[in-house]
C-alpha positions as CSV (number, residue, x, y, z in Angstrom):
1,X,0.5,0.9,7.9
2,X,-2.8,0.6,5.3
3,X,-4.0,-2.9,5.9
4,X,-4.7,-3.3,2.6
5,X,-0.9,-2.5,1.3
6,X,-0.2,-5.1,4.5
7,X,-2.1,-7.6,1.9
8,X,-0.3,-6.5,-1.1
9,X,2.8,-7.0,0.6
10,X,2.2,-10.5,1.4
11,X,0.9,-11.2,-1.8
12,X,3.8,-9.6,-4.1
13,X,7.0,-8.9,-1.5
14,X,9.3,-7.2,-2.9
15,X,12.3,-9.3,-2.0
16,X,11.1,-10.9,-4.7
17,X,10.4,-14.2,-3.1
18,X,6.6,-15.0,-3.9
19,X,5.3,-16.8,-0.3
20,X,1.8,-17.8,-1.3
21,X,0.0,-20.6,-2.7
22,X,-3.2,-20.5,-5.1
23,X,-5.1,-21.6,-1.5
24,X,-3.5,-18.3,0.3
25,X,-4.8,-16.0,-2.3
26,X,-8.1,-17.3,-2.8
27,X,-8.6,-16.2,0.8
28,X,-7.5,-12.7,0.0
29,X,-9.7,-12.2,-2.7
30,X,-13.6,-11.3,-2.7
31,X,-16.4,-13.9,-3.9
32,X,-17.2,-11.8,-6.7
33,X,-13.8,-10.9,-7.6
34,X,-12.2,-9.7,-11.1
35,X,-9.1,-9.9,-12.9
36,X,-9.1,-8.1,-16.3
37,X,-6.2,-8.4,-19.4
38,X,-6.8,-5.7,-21.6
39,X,-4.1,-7.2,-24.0
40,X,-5.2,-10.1,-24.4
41,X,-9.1,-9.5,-23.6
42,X,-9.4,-12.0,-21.0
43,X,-12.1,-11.4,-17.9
44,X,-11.5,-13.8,-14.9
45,X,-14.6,-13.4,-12.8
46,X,-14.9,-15.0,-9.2
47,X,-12.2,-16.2,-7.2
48,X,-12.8,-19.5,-7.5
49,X,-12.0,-19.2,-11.2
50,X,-8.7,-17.7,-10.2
51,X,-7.6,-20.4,-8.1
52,X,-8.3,-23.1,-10.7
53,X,-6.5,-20.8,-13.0
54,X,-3.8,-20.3,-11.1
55,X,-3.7,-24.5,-10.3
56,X,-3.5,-25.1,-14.2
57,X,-0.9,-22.5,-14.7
58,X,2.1,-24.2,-16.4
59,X,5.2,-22.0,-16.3
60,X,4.3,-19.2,-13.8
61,X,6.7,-15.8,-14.2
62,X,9.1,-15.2,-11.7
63,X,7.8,-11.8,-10.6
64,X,10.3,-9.0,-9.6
65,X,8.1,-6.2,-7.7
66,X,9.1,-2.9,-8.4
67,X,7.2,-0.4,-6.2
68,X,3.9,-0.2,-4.6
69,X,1.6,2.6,-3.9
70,X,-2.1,3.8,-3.6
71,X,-3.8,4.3,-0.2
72,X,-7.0,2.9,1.1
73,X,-9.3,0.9,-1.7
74,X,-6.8,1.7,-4.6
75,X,-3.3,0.4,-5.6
76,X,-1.1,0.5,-8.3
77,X,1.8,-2.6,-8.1
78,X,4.4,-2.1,-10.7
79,X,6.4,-5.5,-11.5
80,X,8.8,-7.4,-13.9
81,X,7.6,-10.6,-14.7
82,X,10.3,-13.3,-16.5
83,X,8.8,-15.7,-18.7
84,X,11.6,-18.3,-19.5
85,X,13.7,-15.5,-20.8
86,X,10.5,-13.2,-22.1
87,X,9.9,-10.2,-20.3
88,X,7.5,-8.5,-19.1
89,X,6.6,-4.9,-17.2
90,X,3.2,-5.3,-15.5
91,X,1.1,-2.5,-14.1
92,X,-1.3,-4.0,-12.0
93,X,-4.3,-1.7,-10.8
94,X,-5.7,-2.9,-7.5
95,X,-9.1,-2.4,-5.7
96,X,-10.0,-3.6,-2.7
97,X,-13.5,-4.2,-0.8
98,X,-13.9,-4.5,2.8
99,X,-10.4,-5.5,3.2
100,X,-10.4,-8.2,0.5
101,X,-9.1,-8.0,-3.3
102,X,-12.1,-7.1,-5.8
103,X,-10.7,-6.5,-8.7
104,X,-7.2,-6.2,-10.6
105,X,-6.6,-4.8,-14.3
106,X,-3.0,-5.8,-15.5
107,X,-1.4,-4.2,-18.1
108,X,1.7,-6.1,-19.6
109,X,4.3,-4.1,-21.9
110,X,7.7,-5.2,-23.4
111,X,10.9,-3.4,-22.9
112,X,11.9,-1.8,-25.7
113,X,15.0,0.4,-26.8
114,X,15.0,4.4,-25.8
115,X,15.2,6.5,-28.6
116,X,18.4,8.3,-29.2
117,X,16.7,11.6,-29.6
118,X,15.6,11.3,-25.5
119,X,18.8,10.5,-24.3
120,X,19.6,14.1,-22.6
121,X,16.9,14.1,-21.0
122,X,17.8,10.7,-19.2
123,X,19.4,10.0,-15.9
């Protein structure tokens, strides 16, 4: 197996049971690494910036992984996050560097009702 889906899948398992600590993923992630929130225009840059994020954080999500794929330096994790009752669909892009996270774009979207007209189409 990839060794860098091995590091996704210890990161975000999906049985759903998130397994590390702030301190764990610090150690997976690249000096100069970057997490970027299109939505809400936020840039984390440097990992050390994402640990003390994550060690503020007040209400984490629990996080249901959906599917993962990609190959070598690029991955796409596809997740449903549960804020207290608000959800969430994530699309998380993934790059690695030398075996270590470098950067992450997440892209958050609320579910929202089909539209009648699409339901033939629909399994």
């Amino acid at each position: 197996m990839d060794r860098n889906r091995e590091v996704l899948e210890r990161l975000w398992p999906t049985d759903g049971k998130l397994a590390l600590s702030a301190e764990a993923e610090h150690e997976m992630r690249t000096e100069d690494y970057v997490l970027e929130m299109p939505q809400s225009g936020e840039c984390i840059v440097g990992r050390d910036k994402m640990r003390a994020m994550q060690r503020e954080y007040p209400n984490p999500p629990s996080i249901q992984i959906l599917r993962i794929t990609g190959a070598g330096d690029h991955f796409v994790v596809l997740g449903r996050s549960d804020y207290g009752g608000e959800i969430f669909y994530v699309a998380n892009v993934v790059e690695f560097s030398n075996g270590r996270i470098s950067r992450e774009t997440r892209i958050y979207g609320s579910p929202f009702p089909a539209p009648a007209w699409r339901a033939g189409f629909v399994d």
